[in-house]
C-alpha positions as CSV (number, residue, x, y, z in Angstrom):
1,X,-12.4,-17.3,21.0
2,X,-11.3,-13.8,22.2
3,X,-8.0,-11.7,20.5
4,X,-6.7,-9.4,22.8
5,X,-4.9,-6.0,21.7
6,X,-0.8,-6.5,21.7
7,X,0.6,-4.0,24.7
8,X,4.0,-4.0,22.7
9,X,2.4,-2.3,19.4
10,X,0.5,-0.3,21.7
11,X,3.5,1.2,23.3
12,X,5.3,1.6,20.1
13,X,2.7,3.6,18.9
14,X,2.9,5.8,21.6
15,X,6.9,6.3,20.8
16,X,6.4,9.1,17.7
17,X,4.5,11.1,20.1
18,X,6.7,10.8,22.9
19,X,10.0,11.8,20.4
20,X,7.9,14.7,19.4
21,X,6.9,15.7,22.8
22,X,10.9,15.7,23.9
23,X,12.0,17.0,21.2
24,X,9.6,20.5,21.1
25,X,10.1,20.3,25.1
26,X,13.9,20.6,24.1
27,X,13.4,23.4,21.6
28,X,11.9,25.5,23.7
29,X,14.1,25.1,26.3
30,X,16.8,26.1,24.2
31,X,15.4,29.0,22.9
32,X,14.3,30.7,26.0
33,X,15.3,30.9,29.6
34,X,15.4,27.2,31.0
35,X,14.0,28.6,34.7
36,X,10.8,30.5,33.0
37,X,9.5,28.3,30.7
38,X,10.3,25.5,32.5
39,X,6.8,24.8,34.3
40,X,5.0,25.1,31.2
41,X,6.8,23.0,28.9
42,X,7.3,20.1,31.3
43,X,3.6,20.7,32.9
44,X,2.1,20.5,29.0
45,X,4.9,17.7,28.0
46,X,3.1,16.0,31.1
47,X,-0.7,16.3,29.8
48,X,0.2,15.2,26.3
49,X,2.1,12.3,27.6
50,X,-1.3,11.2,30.2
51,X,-3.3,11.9,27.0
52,X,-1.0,9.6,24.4
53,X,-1.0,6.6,27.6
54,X,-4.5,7.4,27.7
55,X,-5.5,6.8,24.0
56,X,-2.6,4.0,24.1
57,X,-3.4,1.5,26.6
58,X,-7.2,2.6,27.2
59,X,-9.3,3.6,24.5
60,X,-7.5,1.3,22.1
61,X,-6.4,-1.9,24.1
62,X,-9.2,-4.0,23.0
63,X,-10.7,-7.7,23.2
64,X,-12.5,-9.0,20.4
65,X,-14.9,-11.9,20.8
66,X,-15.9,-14.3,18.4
67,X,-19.0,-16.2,19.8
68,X,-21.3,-18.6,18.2
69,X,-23.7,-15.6,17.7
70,X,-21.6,-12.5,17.3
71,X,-18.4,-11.0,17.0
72,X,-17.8,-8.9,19.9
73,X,-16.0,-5.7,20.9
74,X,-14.7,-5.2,24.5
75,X,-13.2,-1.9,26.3
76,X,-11.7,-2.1,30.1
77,X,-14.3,-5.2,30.2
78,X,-17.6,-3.5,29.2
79,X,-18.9,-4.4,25.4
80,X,-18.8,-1.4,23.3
81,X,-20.4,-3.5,20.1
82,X,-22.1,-6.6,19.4
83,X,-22.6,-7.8,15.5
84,X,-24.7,-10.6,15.2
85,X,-23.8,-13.1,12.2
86,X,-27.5,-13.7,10.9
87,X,-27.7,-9.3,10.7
88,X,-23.7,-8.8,9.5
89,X,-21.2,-9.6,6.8
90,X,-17.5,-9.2,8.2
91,X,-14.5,-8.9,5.8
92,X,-11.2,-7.0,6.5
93,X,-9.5,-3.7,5.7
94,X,-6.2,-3.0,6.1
95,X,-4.3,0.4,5.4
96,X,-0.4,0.7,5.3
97,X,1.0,3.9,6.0
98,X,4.3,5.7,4.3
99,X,6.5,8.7,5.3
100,X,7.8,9.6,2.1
101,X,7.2,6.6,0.4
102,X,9.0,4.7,3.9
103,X,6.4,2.5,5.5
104,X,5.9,4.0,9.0
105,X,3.0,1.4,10.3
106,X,-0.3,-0.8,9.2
107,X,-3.8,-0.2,10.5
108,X,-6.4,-2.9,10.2
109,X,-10.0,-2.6,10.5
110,X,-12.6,-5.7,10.7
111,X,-15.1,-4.1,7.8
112,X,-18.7,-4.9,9.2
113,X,-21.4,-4.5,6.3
114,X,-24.9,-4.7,7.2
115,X,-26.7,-7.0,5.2
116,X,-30.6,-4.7,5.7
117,X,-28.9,-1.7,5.0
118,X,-25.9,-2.7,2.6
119,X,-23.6,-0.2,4.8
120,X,-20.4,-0.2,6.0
121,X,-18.4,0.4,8.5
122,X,-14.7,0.0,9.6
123,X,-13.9,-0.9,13.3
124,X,-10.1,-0.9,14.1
125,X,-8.2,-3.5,15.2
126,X,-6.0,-1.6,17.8
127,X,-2.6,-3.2,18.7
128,X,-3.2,-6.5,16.5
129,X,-0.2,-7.8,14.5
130,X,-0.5,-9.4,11.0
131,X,-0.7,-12.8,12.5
132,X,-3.3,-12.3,15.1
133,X,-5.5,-10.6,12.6
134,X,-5.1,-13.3,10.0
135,X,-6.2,-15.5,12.9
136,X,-8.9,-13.3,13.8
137,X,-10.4,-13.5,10.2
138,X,-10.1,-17.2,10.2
139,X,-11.9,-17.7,13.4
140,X,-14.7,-15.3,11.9
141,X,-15.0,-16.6,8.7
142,X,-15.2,-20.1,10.5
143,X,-18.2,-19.1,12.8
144,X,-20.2,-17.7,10.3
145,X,-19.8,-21.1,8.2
146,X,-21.1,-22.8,11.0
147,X,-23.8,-20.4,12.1
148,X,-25.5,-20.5,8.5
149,X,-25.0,-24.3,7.9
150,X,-22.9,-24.2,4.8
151,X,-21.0,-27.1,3.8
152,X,-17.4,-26.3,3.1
153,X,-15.9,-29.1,2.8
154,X,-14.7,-29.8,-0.4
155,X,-12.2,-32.2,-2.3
156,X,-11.6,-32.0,-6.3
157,X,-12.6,-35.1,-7.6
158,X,-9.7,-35.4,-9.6
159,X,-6.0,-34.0,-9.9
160,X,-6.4,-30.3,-10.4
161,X,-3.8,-28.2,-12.1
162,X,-2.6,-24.8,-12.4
163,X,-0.2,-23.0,-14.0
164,X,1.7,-19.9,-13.8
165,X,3.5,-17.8,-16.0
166,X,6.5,-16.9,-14.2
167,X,8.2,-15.0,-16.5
168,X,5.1,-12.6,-16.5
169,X,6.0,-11.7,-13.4
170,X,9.5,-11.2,-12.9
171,X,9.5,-9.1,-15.4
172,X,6.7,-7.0,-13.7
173,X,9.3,-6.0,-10.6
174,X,12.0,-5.6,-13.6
175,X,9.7,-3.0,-15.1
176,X,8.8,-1.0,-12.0
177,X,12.2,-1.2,-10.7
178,X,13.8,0.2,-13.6
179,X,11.4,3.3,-13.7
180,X,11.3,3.6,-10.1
181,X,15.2,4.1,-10.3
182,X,15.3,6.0,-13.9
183,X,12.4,8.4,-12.6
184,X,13.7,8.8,-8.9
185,X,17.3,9.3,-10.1
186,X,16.7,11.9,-12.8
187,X,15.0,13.6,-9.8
188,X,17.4,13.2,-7.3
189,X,20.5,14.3,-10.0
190,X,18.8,17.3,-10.5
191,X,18.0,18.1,-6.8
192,X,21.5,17.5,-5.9
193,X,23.1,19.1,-8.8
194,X,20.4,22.2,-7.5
195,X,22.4,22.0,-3.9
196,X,25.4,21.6,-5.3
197,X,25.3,25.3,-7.1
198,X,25.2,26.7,-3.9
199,X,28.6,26.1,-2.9
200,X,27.7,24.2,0.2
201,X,29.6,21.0,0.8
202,X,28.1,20.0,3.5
203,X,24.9,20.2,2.3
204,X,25.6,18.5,-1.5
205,X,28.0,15.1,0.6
206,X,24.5,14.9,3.0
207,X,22.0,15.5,0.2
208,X,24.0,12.9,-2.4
209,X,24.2,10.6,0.6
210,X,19.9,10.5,1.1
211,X,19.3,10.2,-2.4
212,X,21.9,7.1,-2.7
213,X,19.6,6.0,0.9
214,X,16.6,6.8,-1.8
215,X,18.0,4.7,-4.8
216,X,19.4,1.9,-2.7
217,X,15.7,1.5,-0.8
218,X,14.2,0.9,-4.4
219,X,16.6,-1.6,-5.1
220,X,16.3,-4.1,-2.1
221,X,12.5,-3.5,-2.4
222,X,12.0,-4.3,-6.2
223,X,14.9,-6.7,-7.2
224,X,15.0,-9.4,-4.5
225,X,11.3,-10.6,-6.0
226,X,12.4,-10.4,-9.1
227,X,15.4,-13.2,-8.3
228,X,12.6,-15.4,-5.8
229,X,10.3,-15.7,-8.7
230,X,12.9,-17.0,-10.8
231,X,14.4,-19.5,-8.1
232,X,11.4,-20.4,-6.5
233,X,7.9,-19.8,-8.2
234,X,6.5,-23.6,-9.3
235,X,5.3,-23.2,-13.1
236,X,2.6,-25.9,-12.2
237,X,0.9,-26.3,-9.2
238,X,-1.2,-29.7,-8.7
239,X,-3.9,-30.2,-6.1
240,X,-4.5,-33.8,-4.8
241,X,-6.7,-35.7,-2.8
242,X,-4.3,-35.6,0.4
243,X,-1.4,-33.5,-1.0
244,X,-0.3,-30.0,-3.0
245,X,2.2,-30.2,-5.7
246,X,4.5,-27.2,-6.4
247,X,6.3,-28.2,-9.6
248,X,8.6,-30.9,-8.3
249,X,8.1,-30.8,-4.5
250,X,4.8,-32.3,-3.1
251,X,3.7,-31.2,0.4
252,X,1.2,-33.6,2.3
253,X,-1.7,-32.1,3.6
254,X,-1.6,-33.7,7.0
255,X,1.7,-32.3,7.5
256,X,1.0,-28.8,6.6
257,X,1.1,-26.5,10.1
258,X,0.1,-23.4,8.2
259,X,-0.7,-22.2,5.1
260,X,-1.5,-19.0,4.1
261,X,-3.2,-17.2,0.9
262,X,-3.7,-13.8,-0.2
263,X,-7.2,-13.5,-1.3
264,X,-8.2,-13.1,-4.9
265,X,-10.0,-9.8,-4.2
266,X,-7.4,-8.2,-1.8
267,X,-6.2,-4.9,-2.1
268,X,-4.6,-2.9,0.3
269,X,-4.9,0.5,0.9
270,X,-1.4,2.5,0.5
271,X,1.1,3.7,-2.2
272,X,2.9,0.1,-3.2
273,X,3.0,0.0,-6.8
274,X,2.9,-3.6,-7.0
275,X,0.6,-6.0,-5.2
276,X,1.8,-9.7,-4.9
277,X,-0.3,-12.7,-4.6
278,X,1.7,-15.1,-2.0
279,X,1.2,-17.9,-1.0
280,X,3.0,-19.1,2.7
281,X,3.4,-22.8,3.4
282,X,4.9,-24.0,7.0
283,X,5.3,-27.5,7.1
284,X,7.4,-29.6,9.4
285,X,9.8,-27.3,10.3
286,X,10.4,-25.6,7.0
287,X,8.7,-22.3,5.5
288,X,8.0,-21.8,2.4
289,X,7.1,-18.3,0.6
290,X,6.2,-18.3,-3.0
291,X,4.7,-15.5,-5.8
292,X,2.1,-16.9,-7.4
293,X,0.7,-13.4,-9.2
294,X,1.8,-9.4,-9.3
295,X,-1.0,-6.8,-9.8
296,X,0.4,-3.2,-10.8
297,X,-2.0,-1.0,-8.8
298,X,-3.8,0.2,-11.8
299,X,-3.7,-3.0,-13.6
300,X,-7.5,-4.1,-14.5
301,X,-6.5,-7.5,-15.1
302,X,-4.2,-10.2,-14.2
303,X,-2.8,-12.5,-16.7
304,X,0.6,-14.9,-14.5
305,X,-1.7,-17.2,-13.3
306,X,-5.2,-17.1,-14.5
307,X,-6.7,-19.7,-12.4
308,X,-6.0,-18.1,-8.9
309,X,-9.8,-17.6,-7.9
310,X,-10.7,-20.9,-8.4
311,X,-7.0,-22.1,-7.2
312,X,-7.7,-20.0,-3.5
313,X,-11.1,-21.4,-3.1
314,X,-10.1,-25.1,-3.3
315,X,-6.8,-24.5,-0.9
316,X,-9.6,-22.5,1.1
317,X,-12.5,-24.9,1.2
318,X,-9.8,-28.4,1.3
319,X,-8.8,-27.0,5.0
320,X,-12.2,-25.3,6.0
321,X,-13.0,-26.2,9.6
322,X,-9.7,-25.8,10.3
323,X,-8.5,-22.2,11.2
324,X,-5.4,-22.7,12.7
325,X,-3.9,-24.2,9.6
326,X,-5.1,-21.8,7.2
327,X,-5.2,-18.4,6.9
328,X,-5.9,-15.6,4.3
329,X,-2.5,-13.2,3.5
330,X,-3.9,-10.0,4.9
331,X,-0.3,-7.6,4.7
């Protein structure tokens, strides 16, 4: 099975340096006689441009391989790295990136560990979307199974229930969100009351107006779970032999597309202050998103729905052998 780097992401990660590259071309410009400096800007404008397309569409347009023998990296056609499963141990790493607390972009990395050694390394997955690395993970995790004969199939022998303390977590976001907006706001009052002193009202109407951008942000990020988890979170959740039960609505499994998990163990790099458990279900031609669990960041322990390990590895092992309808909830 081969994954191929996205040109689209590629090019949009190309775009920050390209502003940057206009806009200190423009500076300069500006600031100094247009006829002078005009071969040197545009001729060093040009070499960081061939650099970025360079780096863009060359070095990081990749093709990954997953063999029966080895995931494998490919560069303009030529392997670049070869990790055999009986020497390797693959899991994932992803990092997610903020500008002032705005998420700019995600990097993920396929973590190789060797298993002689016990080290690590993290290989980038250049120009792969969350859904083609989710796919790529469940392609690997499926030839490894196979290469070291281990039986995955598995089906509780009775009705197996779970249940989840909703509550719990709604009032998680409530929490956050309230000292999010109480800590922030003090802040922002203060800065703004700082600006306004100055007799400047230009500068207090645009300040006010990026801290209400600030406070708003913090809002439609923390209070829309809050109302989902109310409306939709299942307090039971019921596995059967050929079905999954959330509270009243029962999903067959032959008719489940997709269905996606966040693993127990997950835990993205970056500066959320919350990290949801979710669990995505696409069947027919309906999705469905739920929160099954919260995590504060530096939360040892999590206590909404205590059976999730053993919860993920049924749903895991029940459509084993089947990649394309399940997937682990990478971010």
């Amino acid at each position: 099975m081969k994954f191929k780097s996205s040109p689209l992401i590629l090019a949009a990660s190309f775009i920050p340096v390209l502003l940057a590259v206009c806009a200190i071309s423009l500076a300069l410009l500006l600031a100094q006689d247009a006829q002078k400096f005009y071969a040197a800007v545009m001729g060093g404008a040009f070499a960081v441009i061939a650099a970025g397309i360079y780096v863009c569409f060359v070095r990081s347009n990749i093709t990954v391989h997953v063999d029966t023998d080895a995931v494998r990296f490919y560069r303009a056609g030529k392997e670049y790295l070869n990790f055999p499963y009986s020497g390797f141990e693959f899991t994932s790493y992803v990092l997610k990136h903020t500008y002032n607390g705005i998420p700019t972009y995600t990097s993920r990395y396929l973590k190789v560990t060797s298993k002689e050694s016990g080290k690590s390394k993290n290989h980038r997955c250049s120009g792969f979307n969350k859904s083609s690395f989710e796919m790529l993970m469940a392609y690997i995790r499926l030839a490894v199974s196979e290469k070291n004969n281990v039986d995955i199939t598995y089906t509780p022998d009775g009705n197996a229930h779970f249940r989840i303390n909703k509550h719990a977590i709604a009032r998680k976001y409530a929490k956050v969100l309230a000292l999010l907006t109480i800590a922030v706001g003090v802040i922002l009052l203060f800065l703004v009351y700082i600006v306004a002193s100055a007799n400047s009202p230009v500068y207090t109407y645009t300040f006010s107006g990026c801290a209400a951008v600030i406070i708003i942000s913090i809002i439609l990020k923390y209070a829309p779970p809050i109302f989902s988890v109310k409306k939709n979170t299942p307090e039971v959740i019921t596995l059967y032999r050929d079905s999954l039960a959330l509270g009243e609505k029962i999903l067959q499994f032959a008719n489940i597309k997709l269905i996606k998990l966040t693993p127990p163990s997950y835990r993205p790099d970056g500066t959320d202050f919350l990290l949801a458990r979710k669990l995505t279900v696409i069947y027919g031609e309906k999705t469905y998103v739920y929160i099954l669990d919260v995590k504060e960041r530096y939360e040892k322990s999590v206590s909404a729905f205590k059976g999730y390990e053993e919860f993920f590895a049924v749903v895991e092992n029940i459509f084993s052998g089947h990649p394309e309808k399940f997937m682990r909830e990478l971010g």
